[in-house]
Every structure is written in structure tokens, then in C-alpha cells.
N, C-alpha and C positions, 0 to 999 in steps of 0.2 A: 585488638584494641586499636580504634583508629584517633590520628589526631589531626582535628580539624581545625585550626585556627582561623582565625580572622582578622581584618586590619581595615580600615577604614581613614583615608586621609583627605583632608582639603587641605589645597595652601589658596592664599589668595594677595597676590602677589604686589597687586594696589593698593590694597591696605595691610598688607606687613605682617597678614599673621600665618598660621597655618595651626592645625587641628588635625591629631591623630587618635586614634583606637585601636590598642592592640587586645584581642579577643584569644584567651586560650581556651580553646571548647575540649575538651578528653572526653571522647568516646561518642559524643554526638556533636552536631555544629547546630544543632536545632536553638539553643536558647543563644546562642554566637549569632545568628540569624533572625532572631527575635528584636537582640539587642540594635542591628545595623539597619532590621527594617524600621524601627522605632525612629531611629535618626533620620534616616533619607523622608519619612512622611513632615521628621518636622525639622527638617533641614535650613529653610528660611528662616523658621526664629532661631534656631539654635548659631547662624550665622549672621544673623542683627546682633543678637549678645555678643560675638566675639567681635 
């Protein structure tokens, strides 16, 4: 059994926030990988929200 985690962080230090994702994948990272590709494509809006 492997364990693949995941973790995904921004801080952004001019405007005072930071943003993290902690991902526990058990036995594949494939949907851990799904989830962090889905952010990085939509990383600009999700970083206007914050």
C-alpha cells in the first residue's frame, strides 16, 4: 500500500493571505493529482477570490 499525499500552498505576502491543500491520496495520488491539476489551470481566479 503506498501513501501518496499531496499539499499545495500559496502565500502571497502583499496581500496577507496564504492558501493551502493538504491532499491524502491511500493507494493512488491519481485523484490527489487530479485535484492540484484542477487548481494550477484555474489558479488566477481562484487567487482573485482570495
Amino acid at each position: 500500500m503506498k501513501n501518496e499525499d499531496r499539499c499545495l500552498i500559496w502565500i502571497n505576502q502583499k496581500e496577507e493571505w496564504d492558501f493551502v491543500i493538504i491532499l491524502a491520496a491511500h493507494n493512488t495520488a491519481h485523484s490527489a493529482e487530479l485535484v492540484l491539476k484542477t487548481f494550477g489551470k484555474e489558479s488566477g481566479s481562484v487567487q482573485q477570490i482570495l
